[in-house]
Structure formats: structure tokens, C-alpha cells
N, C-alpha and C positions, 0 to 999 in steps of 0.2 A: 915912357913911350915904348911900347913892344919893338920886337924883333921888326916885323912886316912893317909897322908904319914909320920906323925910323930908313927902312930900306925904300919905302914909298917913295920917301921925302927927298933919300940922294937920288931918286929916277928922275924925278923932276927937276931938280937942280941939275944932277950930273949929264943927265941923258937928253930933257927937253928940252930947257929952257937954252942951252948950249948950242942947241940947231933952230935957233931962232923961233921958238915960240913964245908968242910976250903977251898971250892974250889973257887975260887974267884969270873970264871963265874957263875955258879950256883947263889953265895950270890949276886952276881949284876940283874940278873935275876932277882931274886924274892925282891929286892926293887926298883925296877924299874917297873914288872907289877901290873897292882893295882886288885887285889883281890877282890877287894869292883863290879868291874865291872860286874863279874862274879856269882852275887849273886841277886834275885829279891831285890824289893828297900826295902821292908818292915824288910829286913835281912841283909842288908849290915853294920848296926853296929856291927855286930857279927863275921865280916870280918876276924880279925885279930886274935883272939881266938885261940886256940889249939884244934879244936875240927875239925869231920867230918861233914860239912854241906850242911844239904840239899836244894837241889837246884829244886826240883820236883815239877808240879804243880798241881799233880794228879797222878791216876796212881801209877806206881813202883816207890820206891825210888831211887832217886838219889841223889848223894855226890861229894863235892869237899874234897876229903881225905884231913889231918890234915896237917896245913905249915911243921912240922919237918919231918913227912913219904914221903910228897914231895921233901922235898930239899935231902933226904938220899937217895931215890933213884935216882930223877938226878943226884948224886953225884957218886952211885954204876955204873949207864949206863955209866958216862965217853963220853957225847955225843960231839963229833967233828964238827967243823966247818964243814968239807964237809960231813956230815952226813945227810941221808935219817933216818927216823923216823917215826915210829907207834903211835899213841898213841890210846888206846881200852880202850873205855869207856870213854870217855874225858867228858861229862854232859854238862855244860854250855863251857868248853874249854880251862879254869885256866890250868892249866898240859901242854897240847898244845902248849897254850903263852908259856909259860917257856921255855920251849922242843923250839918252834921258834926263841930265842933269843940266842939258842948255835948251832942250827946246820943248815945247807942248806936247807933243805926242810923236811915238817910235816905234812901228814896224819893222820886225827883223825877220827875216827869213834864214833857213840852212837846210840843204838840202837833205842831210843828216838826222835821221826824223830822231833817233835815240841822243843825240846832240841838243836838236832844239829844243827836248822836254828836260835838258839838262840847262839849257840855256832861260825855258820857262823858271824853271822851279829855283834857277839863280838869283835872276831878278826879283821874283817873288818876293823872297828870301831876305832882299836886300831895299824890301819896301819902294821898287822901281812901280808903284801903278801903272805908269805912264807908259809902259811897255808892251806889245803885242808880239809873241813870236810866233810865225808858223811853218812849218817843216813844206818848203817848195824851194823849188831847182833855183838857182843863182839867175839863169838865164831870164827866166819869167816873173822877179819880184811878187809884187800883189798888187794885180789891176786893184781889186776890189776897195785898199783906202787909200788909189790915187784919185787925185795927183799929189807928188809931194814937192815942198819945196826944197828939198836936199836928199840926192842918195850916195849917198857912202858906200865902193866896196870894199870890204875886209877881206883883201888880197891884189891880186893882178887878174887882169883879162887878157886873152891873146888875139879876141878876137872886139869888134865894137859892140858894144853890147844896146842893140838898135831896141830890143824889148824894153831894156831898161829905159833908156833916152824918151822912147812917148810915154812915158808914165809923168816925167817931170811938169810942172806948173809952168805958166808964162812967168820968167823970170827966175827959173829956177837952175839950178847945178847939180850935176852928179862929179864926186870927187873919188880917186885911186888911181892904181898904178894900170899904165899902159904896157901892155908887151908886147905887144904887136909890131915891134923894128926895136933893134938894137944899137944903142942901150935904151934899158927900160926906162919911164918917166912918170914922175906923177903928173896927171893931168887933172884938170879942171872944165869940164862942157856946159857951156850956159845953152838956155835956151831962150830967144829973144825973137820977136816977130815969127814965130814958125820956125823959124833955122835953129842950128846946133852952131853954135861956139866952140871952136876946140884952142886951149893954151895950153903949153909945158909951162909945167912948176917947177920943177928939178931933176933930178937923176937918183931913181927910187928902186930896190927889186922886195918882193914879196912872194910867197908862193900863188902859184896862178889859181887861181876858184874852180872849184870842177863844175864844166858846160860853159864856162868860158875859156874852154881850151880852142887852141889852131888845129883845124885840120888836119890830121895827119897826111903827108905827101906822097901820092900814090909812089912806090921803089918796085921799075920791072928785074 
């Protein structure tokens, strides 16, 4: 067993499976895609960590939010084999993969157009078909292959991300962390007869998605 996939193995053990993820797809998932891919080379020892890493080569930051915040919310989405899926903010595309190896098809977006051709040619690379990336704003997903039944964000919002929520399907959910009041949370919003759902799942922080940032507050 290499370096990377014996490190895979204790993320999952050490890091997921430890904050109660028990879903089997999910935990096949994430030892099966390699992390290390998704990461410039000079960082990929850093792969398996517990931490949110940055994946930016300039510019705004970008994150591949931490192995446990990932495997809890594919766990919270509940994504299905014949499921359509969002994923907003995806960076280098780590989330994505995942998100491809549980459901039918996966749109990802990043605002980061030199990001998502890095996030395309990952997936590619890693024989994900099932994957679509395109380089647009966090805030506006992609009407075009909605509605989905699951969007995932790969990060926080500070604000409700109301573009996102009419994209979803009857019976659908979008899952991530909420920043909008402190402490942060991961939430879960179904949408059911016309309305939005809103539940806490836990007590989650990530870095916030840029264009889902708060207002800044006017200071006389």
C-alpha cells in the first residue's frame, strides 16, 4: 500500500468515521478518491490532515474544506444513485469526485475560472464522466441543469443563498455550513410543498464562499 493510500485509510478511520459517519457509500468514497490529486504538488503531503486546504494560486482564497465536515455532509445530503447534484464552490473538485461516485450526475461550479479548468481536467483525469464543471459565481449555480435533487456547498455562506434554494427539486436539499449567527452550523433546507425547511445539524466552521459573503456594515 503506497504512502497516500495508507494515509487515505487512517483519514477515514481516524478522522470520519470517528464523527459519526457510518454510511458505507460515503466511507467508500472518500477511500477510494485520492485527495492528494486535488491539491498543487508542493501540498499534497498535507493531503490527509484535518485541516481546510488551500488550494489557490493567487488571488482569493480557496479551500478543500476538512475530510470530517466533508464526509458529514455527504452523509447529511443522503445522495442517491439516481441523483442530480450541485456542487457550489467545488475549487480544485475533491467534494465533486465524492458527490460522483454516489449519484448520476454532478454539476460543479467555481468561481475561479483557472480553478475549475483545474477542477475539469482533475476529474477527467480520474475517469469521473459523470461530472460537469463550470467556472460561475457561487451565488448563481447553474439554472441550466436544474433542478437538482442535492446541492452541496464546499464552504460556508454568510448570507441565505435564495438563488441557490429555487434551483432545488420538490423534495430536495441543499446541505453546508451556515454563517449567518454565531456559532456557525451545518444545516440542512429541504424543500417540500413550495416552502424551504430549515434544520441544524451541528456546530461546523469552513471558510465562507466568495459571493456568499455578509454585507459589509456601513462604519460612519
Amino acid at each position: 500500500m503506497s504512502g497516500f493510500s495508507t494515509a487515505r485509510l487512517k483519514m477515514v478511520d481516524g478522522q470520519v468515521r470517528t464523527n459519526d459517519v457510518t454510511d458505507r457509500n460515503v466511507l467508500d468514497a472518500m477511500l477510494t478518491v485520492p485527495r492528494e490529486a486535488f491539491l498543487p504538488a508542493a501540498r499534497q503531503a498535507l493531503a490527509y490532515l484535518d485541516l481546510d486546504l488551500d488550494v489557490s494560486e493567487g488571488g482569493t482564497k480557496r479551500f478543500l474544506i476538512k475530510p470530517q465536515l466533508t464526509g458529514k455532509l455527504l452523509q447529511a445530503a443522503e445522495i442517491g444513485a439516481g441523483d442530480n447534484v450541485l456542487v457550489v464552490g467545488c475549487a480544485t473538485g475533491y467534494l465533486a469526485a465524492l458527490a460522483a461516485k454516489l449519484a448520476r450526475q454532478v454539476t460543479a461550479t467555481e468561481a475561479d475560472s483557472t480553478l475549475a479548468a483545474r477542477a475539469r481536467d482533475i476529474c477527467a483525469g480520474l475517469g469521473l464522466a459523470n461530472v460537469t464543471v463550470k467556472a460561475a459565481a457561487c451565488a448563481d449555480g447553474d439554472p441550466a441543469s436544474a433542478p437538482y435533487d442535492v446541492i452541496i456547498l464546499n464552504g460556508a455562506a454568510e448570507v441565505t443563498p435564495d438563488g441557490l434554494l429555487r434551483q432545488l427539486k420538490e423534495g430536495g436539499r441543499l446541505v453546508g455550513v451556515s454563517a449567518e449567527s454565531s456559532p456557525s452550523r451545518a444545516m440542512i433546507v429541504t424543500h417540500t410543498h413550495g416552502e424551504f425547511g430549515h434544520r441544524a445539524l451541528f456546530d461546523a466552521a469552513a471558510p465562507v464562499l466568495p459571493g456568499l459573503e455578509r454585507a459589509a456594515a456601513f462604519v460612519f
